[in-house]
C-alpha positions in Angstrom: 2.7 5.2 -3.4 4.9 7.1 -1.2 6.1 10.9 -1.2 9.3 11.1 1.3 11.8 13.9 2.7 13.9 11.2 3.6 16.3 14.0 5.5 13.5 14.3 7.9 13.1 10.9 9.5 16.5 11.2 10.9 19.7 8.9 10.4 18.9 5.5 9.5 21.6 2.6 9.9 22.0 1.8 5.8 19.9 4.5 4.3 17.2 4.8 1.9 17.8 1.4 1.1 17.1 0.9 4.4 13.5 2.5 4.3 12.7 0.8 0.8 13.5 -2.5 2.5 11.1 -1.3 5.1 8.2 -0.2 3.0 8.6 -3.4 1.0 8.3 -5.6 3.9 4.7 -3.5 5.2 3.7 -3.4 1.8 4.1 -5.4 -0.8 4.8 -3.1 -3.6 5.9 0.6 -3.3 5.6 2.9 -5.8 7.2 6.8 -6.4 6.7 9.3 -8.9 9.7 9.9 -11.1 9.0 12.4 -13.6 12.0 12.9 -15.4 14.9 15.8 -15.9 13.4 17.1 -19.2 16.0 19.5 -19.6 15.4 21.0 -23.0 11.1 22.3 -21.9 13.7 25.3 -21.6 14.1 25.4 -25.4 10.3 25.0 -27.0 8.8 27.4 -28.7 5.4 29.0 -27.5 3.5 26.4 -29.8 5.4 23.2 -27.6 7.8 22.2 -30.1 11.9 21.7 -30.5 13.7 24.4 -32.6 15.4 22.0 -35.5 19.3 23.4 -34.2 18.3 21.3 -31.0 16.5 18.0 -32.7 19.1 16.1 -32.6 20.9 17.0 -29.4 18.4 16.2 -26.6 18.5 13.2 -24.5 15.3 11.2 -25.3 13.5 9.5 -22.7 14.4 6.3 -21.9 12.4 3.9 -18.9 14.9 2.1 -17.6 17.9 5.0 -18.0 16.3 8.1 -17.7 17.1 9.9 -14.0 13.7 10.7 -12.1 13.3 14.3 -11.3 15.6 15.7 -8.9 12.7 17.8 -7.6 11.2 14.9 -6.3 13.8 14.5 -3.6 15.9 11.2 -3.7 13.2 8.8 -2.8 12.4 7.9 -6.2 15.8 7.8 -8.0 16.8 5.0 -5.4 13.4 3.1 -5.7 14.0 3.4 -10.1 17.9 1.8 -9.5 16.7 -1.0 -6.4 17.4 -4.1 -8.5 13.8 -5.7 -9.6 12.1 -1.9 -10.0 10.0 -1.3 -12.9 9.2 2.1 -14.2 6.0 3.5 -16.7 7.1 4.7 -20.1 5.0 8.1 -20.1 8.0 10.7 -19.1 6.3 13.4 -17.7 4.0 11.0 -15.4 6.3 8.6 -14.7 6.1 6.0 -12.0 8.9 3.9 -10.4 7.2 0.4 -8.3 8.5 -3.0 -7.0 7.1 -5.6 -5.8 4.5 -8.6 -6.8 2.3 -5.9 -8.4 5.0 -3.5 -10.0 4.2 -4.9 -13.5 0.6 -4.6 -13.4 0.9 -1.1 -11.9 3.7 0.6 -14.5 2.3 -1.6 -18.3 1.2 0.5 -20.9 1.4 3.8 -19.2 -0.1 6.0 -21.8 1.5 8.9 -23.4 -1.4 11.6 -23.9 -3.2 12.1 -20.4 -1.1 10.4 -18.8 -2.8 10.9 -14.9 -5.5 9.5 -16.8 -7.8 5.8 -17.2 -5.1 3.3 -17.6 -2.2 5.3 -15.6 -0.4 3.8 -12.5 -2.7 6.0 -10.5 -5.9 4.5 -11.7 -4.6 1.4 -11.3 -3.5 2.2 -8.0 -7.0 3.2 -7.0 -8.3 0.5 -8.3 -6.4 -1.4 -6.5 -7.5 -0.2 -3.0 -3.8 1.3 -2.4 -2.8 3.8 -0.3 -0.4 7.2 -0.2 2.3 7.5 1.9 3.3 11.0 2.8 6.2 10.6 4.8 8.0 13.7 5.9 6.7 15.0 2.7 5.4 18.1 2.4 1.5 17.5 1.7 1.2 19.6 -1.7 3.3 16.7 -3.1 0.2 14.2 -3.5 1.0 13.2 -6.8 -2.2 11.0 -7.1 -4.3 14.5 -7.2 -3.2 15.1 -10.7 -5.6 12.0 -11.3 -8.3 13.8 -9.2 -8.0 16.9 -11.5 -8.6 14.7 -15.0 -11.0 13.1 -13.5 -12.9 16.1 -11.9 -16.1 17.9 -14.5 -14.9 21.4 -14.2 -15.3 23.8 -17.7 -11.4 25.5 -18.9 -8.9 23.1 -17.8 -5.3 24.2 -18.8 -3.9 21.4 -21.2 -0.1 21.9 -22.2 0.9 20.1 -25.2 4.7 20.0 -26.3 7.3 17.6 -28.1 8.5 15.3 -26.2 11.9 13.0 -27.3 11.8 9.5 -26.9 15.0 7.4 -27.0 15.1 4.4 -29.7 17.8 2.4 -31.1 17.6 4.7 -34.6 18.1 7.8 -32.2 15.8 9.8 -30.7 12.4 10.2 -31.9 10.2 13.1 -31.3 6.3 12.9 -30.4 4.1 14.9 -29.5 2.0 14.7 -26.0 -0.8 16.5 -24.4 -1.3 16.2 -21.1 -2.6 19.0 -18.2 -0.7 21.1 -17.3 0.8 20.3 -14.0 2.8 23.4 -13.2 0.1 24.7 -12.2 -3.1 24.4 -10.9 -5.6 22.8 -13.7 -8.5 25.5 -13.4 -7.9 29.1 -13.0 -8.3 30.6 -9.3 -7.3 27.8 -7.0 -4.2 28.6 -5.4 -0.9 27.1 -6.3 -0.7 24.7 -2.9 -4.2 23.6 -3.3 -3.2 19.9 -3.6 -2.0 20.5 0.3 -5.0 22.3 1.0 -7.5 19.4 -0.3 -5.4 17.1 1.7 -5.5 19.2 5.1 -9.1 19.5 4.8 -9.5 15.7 4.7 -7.3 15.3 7.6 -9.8 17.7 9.4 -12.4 14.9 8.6 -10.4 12.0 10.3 -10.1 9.3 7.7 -6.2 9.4 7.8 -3.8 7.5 9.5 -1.3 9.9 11.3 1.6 9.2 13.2 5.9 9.5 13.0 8.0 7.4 11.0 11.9 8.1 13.3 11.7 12.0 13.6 9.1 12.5 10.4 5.6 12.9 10.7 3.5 10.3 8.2 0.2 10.8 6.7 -1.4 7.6 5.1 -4.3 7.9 2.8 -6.7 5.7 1.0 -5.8 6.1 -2.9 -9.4 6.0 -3.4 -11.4 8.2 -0.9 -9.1 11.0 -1.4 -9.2 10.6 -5.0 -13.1 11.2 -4.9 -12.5 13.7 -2.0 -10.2 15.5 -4.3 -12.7 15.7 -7.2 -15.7 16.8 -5.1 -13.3 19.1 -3.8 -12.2 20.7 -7.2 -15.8 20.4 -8.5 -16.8 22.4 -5.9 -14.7 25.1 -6.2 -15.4 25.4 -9.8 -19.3 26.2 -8.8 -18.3 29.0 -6.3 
């Protein structure tokens, strides 16, 4: 799973097709989080749901279609429109991968808890992957979110809205519950904690480090900083 400023490496002779090709060729299958442009969150209530004047005017979420976030850089958007890319059907925690195990990786993403067991980021865990951060800034680990559904801590913050869903009738409206990611899932931790957790287990030296052109790289087991993440947030929650 990689996280990239893509800006930072430097210039690179055919672009971020250039650096997929790369990534491809080390490993096998690369996988970004998409998310998706979801627009209208702008336009629910405070209970999560769609005003009716709206209903039938939003963009529902469709897999193959739907633009990842543009927050997430440009990384992913490539990675979703490289011929052969697959992407998970749950919007909000949306995964773009290709390669020999893209399929396994994105199938039956659910849509409630979505960083959840059966998410791309179990399986990737499961897998023995790794995280890429590559020029990214380090409060982008995406794979946390999995740490913090995972962790036993009381008062979690769980966000749950309408969410449109493109279909051949039109769109169709569900709704989902899911963590809230905007912020941090337990009260008190500060917003760039995910950075934090990952700069304390650099200080414990299990991480590759090195520079990829002019940006410095950060490669991680999926599954050690997974359980460092949830010792980490478990701890907290005791202070």
């Amino acid at each position: 799973m990689v996280h990239a400023a893509i800006s930072r490496i430097g210039p690179v002779l055919g672009g971020v097709d250039t650096v997929i090709a790369a990534l491809r060729e080390v490993a096998g299958t690369v996988l970004a989080y998409a998310d998706w442009n979801a627009d209208y969150e702008a336009l629910l209530g405070p209970d999560g749901s769609i005003p009716q004047a709206w209903r039938d005017l939003v963009p529902g979420f469709h897999a193959g279609t739907s633009r990842a976030a543009r927050g997430n850089g440009i990384f992913p958007e490539f990675l979703r429109t490289t011929p052969g890319a697959l992407r998970s059907a749950n919007p909000g925690a949306s995964v773009v991968a290709i390669g020999d195990q893209a399929a396994a990786l994105t199938a039956d993403h659910p849509l409630d808890d979505g960083y959840g067991p059966g998410s791309p980021f179990a399986r990737l865990v499961a897998a023995g992957g790794k995280v890429l951060m590559l020029g990214a800034p380090l409060d982008t680990i995406t794979l946390l979110h999995h740490a913090e559904h995972l962790a036993d801590v009381p008062g979690k913050r769980i966000k749950r809205v309408e969410v449109p869903f493109a279909t051949p009738e039109g769109t169709r409206w569900r709704w989902c519950h899911e963590f809230d990611t905007a912020d941090p899932v337990i009260a008190g931790l500060p917003d760039d904690y995910f950075g934090q957790i990952l700069r304390d287990y650099l200080v414990i030296g299990r991480a590759e480090q090195g520079r990829v052109g002019q940006a410095a790289a950060v490669l991680v087991d999926a599954s050690e900083i997974t359980a460092f993440a949830i010792d980490w947030i478990e701890e907290f929650a005791r202070r």
